[in-house]
Structure formats: structure tokens, C-alpha cells
C-alpha positions as a printed Julia matrix, in Angstrom:
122×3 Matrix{Float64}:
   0.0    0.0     0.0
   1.07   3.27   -1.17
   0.42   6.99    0.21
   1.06  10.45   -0.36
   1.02  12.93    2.08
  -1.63  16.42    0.99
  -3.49  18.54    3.06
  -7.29  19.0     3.04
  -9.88  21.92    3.83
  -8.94  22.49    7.18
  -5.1   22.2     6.27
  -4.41  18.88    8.28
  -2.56  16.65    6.64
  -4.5   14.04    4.35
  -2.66  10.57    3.81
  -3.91   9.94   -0.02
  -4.09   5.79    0.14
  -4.01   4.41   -3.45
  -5.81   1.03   -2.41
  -8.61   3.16   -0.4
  -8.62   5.93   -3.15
  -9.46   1.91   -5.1
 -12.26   0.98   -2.85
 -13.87   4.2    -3.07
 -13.58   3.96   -6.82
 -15.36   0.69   -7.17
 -18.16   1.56   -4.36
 -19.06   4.73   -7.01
 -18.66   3.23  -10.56
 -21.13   2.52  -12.38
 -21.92  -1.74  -12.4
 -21.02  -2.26  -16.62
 -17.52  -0.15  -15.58
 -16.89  -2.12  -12.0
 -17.19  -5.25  -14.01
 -14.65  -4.27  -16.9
 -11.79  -3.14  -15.02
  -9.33  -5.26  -12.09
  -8.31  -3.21   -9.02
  -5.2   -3.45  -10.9
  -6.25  -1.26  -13.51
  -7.76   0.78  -11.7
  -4.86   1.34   -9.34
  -2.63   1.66  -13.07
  -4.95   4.0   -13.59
  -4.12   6.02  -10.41
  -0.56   5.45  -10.46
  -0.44   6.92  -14.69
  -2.34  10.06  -12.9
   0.25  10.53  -10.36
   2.86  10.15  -12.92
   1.17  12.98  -15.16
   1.28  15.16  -12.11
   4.55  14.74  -10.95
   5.68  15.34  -14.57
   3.54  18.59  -14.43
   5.27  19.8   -11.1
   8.73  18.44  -12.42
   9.36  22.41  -12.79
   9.17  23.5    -9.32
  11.73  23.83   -7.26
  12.97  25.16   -3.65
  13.79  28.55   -5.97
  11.57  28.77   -8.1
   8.03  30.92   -7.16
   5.08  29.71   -8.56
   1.14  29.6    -8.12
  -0.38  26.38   -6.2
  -1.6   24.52   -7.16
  -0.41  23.71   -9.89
  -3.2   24.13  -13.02
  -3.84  20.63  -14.57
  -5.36  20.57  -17.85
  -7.85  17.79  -17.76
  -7.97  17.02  -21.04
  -4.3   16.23  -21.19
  -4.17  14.3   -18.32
  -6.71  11.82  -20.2
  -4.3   11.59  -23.24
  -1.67  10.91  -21.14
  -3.44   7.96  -19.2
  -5.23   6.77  -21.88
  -1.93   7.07  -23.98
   0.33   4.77  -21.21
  -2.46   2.52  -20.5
  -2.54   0.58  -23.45
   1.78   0.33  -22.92
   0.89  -1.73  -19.97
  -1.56  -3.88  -21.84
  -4.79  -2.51  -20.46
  -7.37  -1.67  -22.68
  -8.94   1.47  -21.86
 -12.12   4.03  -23.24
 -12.08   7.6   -22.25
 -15.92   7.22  -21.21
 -14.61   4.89  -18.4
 -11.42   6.67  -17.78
 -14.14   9.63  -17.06
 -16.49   7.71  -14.83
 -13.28   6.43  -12.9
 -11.73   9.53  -12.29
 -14.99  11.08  -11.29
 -15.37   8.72   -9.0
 -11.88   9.13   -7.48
 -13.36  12.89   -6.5
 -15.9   11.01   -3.76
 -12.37   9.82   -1.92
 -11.17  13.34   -1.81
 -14.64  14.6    -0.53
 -15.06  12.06    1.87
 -11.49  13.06    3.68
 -12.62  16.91    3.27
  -9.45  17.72    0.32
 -11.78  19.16   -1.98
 -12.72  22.84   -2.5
 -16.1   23.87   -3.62
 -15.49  23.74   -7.8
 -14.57  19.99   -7.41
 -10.98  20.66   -7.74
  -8.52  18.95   -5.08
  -6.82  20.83   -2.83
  -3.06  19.75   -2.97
């Protein structure tokens, strides 16, 4: 099990667990998604995210001032997952990419790291 340390709404510190971020995922897909995918993929899934967003932050340093957080464009986020997913032999659609990172948003809620537009905090 792996975690990353954010904050949430009330700036406490948030441990971001990948297999509970899972669980959450699967309790709010819809049945014909839950079905299609392993926990596996799903936690590929999570784990191609994180990668997109560490290459996205790759910039900042200790010297370097810039605005947090860091803007994420959604729509290449999706390309990237949807372009390494296949790489690691998982067939993927962008409808169910959608409905699984949607549902990813209900683990953020649920541990109070989300503001009011939907967007995570950290």
C-alpha cells in the first residue's frame, strides 16, 4: 500500500491511500464499468495520474516561485493515461477513464481535500 502525504480543507494533513482511493472507486462506478476493469487497472490508472502530475510539477523547485496549485489541464491528463495505459496492456475508453476519475473525487470529498469547484486541494 502506497500513500502520499496532501493537506485537506482544514489544512491537516490528508494521507492519499491508493488502495482506499481503489475501494472508493469501485463503491461509485457505475456496475457495466466495475465489471470491466481489475483493481489493478484501476490502481494503473491512479498510479499513470500521479505520474502525469509529478511530470507537471517536475518544474518547481525550492527557488523557483510559482502559483499552487499547480493548473492541470484535464484534457491532457486523459491523453496521457489513456496514452500509457494501453503500454501496460490494459485496454482502456475515455468514457470509463471519465467515470473512474470522477469517482476518485468522492475519496477526496469524503477526507474533506476538496474545495467547492470539485478541484482537489493539494
Amino acid at each position: 500500500m502506497h500513500e502520499q502525504t496532501l493537506h485537506n480543507e482544514n489544512n491537516s494533513t490528508f494521507y492519499y491511500c491508493f488502495d482506499d482511493a481503489v475501494e472508493v472507486i469501485f463503491r461509485n462506478i457505475p456496475n457495466h464499468i466495475r465489471f470491466k476493469y481489475t483493481w489493478e487497472d484501476v490502481m494503473l490508472i491512479l498510479e499513470l495520474k500521479d505520474e502525469y502530475y509529478d511530470l507537471c510539477s517536475q518544474h518547481v523547485s525550492d527557488d523557483n516561485v510559482c502559483e499552487f496549485p499547480i493548473e492541470i489541464d484535464e484534457e491532457d491528463l486523459r491523453k496521457h493515461i489513456l496514452y500509457h495505459a494501453p503500454l501496460n496492456d490494459l485496454d482502456l475508453r475515455e468514457e470509463d477513464l471519465i467515470e473512474i476519475l470522477d469517482a476518485e473525487l468522492v475519496y477526496f470529498e469524503q477526507n474533506g481535500a476538496l474545495r467547492d469547484a470539485g478541484e482537489w486541494l493539494n
